[in-house]
C-alpha positions in Angstrom: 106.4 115.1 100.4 106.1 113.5 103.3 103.1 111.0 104.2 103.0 110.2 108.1 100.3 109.7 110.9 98.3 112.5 111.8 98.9 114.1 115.5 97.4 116.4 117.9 99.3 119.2 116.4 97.5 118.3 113.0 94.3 118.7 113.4 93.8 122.4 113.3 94.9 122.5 109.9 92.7 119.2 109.3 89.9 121.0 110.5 90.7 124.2 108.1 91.3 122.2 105.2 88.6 119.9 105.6 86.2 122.9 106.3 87.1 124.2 103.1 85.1 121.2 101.5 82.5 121.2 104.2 81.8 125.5 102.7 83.1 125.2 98.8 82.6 121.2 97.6 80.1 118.4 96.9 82.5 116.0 98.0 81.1 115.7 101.4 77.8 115.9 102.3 78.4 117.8 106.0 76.4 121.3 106.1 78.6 122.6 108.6 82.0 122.7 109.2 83.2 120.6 112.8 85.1 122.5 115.0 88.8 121.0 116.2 87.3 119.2 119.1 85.1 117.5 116.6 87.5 116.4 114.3 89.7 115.2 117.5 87.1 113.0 118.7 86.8 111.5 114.8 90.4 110.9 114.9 90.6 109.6 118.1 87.6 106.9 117.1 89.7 106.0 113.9 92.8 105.8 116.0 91.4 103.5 118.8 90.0 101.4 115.3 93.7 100.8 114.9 92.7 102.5 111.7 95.3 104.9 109.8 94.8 108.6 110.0 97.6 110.3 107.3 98.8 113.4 106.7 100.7 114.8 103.7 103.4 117.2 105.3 104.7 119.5 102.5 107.3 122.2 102.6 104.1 124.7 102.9 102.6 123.0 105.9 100.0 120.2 105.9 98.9 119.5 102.0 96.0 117.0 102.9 95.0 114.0 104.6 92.9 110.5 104.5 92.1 108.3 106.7 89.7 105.1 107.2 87.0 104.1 109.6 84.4 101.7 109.5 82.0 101.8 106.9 79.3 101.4 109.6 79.5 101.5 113.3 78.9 97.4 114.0 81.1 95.0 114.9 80.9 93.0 111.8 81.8 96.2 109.4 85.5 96.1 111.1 87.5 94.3 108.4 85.0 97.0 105.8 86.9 100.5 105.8 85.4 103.7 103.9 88.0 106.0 103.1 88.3 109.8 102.5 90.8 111.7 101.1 90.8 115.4 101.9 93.3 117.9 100.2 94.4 121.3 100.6 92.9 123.4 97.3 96.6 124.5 96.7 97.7 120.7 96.7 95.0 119.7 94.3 96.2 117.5 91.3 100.2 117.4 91.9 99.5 113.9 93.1 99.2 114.5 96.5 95.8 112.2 96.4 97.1 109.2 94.6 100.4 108.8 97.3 97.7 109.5 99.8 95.4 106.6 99.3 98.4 104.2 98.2 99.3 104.5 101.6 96.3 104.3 103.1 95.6 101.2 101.4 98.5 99.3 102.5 98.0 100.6 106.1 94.9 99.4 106.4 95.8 96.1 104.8 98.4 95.9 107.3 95.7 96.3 110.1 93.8 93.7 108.4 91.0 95.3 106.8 89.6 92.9 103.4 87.5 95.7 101.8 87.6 99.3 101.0 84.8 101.5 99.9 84.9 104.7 98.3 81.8 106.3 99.2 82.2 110.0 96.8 80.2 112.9 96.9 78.7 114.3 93.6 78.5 111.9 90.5 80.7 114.5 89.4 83.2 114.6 91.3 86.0 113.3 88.3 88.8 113.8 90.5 88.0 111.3 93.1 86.5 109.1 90.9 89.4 109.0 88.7 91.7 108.6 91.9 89.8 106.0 93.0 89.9 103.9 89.5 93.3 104.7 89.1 94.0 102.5 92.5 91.5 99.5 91.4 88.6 100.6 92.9 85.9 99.4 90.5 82.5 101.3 90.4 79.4 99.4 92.4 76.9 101.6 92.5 75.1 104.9 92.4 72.7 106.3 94.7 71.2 108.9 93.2 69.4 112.1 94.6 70.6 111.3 98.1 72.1 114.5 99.6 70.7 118.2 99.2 73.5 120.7 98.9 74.0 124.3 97.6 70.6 123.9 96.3 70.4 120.9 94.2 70.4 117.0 94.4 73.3 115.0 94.5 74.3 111.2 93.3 76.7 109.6 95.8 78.7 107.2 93.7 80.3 103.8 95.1 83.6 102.1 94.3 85.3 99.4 96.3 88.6 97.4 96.0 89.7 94.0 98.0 92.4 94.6 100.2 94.9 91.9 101.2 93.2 88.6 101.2 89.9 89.6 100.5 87.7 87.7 100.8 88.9 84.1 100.1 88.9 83.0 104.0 88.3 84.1 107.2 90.4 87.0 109.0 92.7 85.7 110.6 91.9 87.0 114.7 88.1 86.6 113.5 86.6 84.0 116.0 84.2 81.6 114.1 80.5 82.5 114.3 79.2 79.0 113.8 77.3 78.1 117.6 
């Protein structure tokens, strides 16, 4: 197993494996699958984030892939990274997820995110939960009834984990705020 940046020649089976959750899975909340040019623009956003975008390359092709943006679009979210963790349904628990998000975690320590946020689809969902805990995310909340999908109500569940430094101090490229 292989776990390496995700190119241009990646994202059609990005797109196929992540439209497999978008059709079959509560794990995201999207009623309809993107098309490539879609997922394109998303990676190109994360990449110009000097965020991560990962791919697990298997013997088979593309097993899955995670990646980290912003947990919200401003400014001061940019040292705050959501991740998700996509997988293809043959690659499902052979451990694929847990080297996925190890690395994903010290990448985006290394581009000096503080915080990472786990923001999962269906209470239960045990897989990613237990993925998640199993890396030190630590469960902060639920928000319950928030997405409508394949006719029912679903929780979104939160987890989060420091990264590097936390938050003991200030970044260190973060100018100060004080006037």
């Amino acid at each position: 197993m292989l776990i390496r940046p995700c190119t241009d020649a990646d994202l059609q089976a990005v797109a196929a494996i992540y439209a497999h959750h978008v059709h079959h899975g509560t794990g995201t909340f999207e009623l309809d699958a993107p098309d490539v040019a879609e997922i394109a623009r998303r990676h190109a956003e994360v990449r110009s984030r000097g965020l991560p975008w990962l791919i697990a390359q298997a013997d088979a092709g593309i097993a899955g892939f995670a990646y980290a943006n912003w947990f919200r679009p401003r400014p001061a979210y940019r040292y705050f990274v959501e991740d998700s963790v996509y997988l293809d349904p043959a690659a499902q628990r052979r451990g694929i997820g847990r080297l996925l998000l190890a690395e994903l975690i010290a990448r985006c320590e290394d581009a000096g995110a503080r915080q990472m946020v786990a923001v999962i689809g269906d209470a239960d969902n045990a897989g990613s939960i237990g993925l998640h805990a199993a890396l030190g995310f630590a469960h902060t909340g639920v928000l319950r009834a928030s997405g409508w999908k394949f006719g029912r109500w679903l929780d979104v569940v939160l987890m989060q984990r420091a990264l590097a430094e936390g938050a003991c101090c200030a970044p260190h490229d973060a100018p100060s705020d004080a006037a």
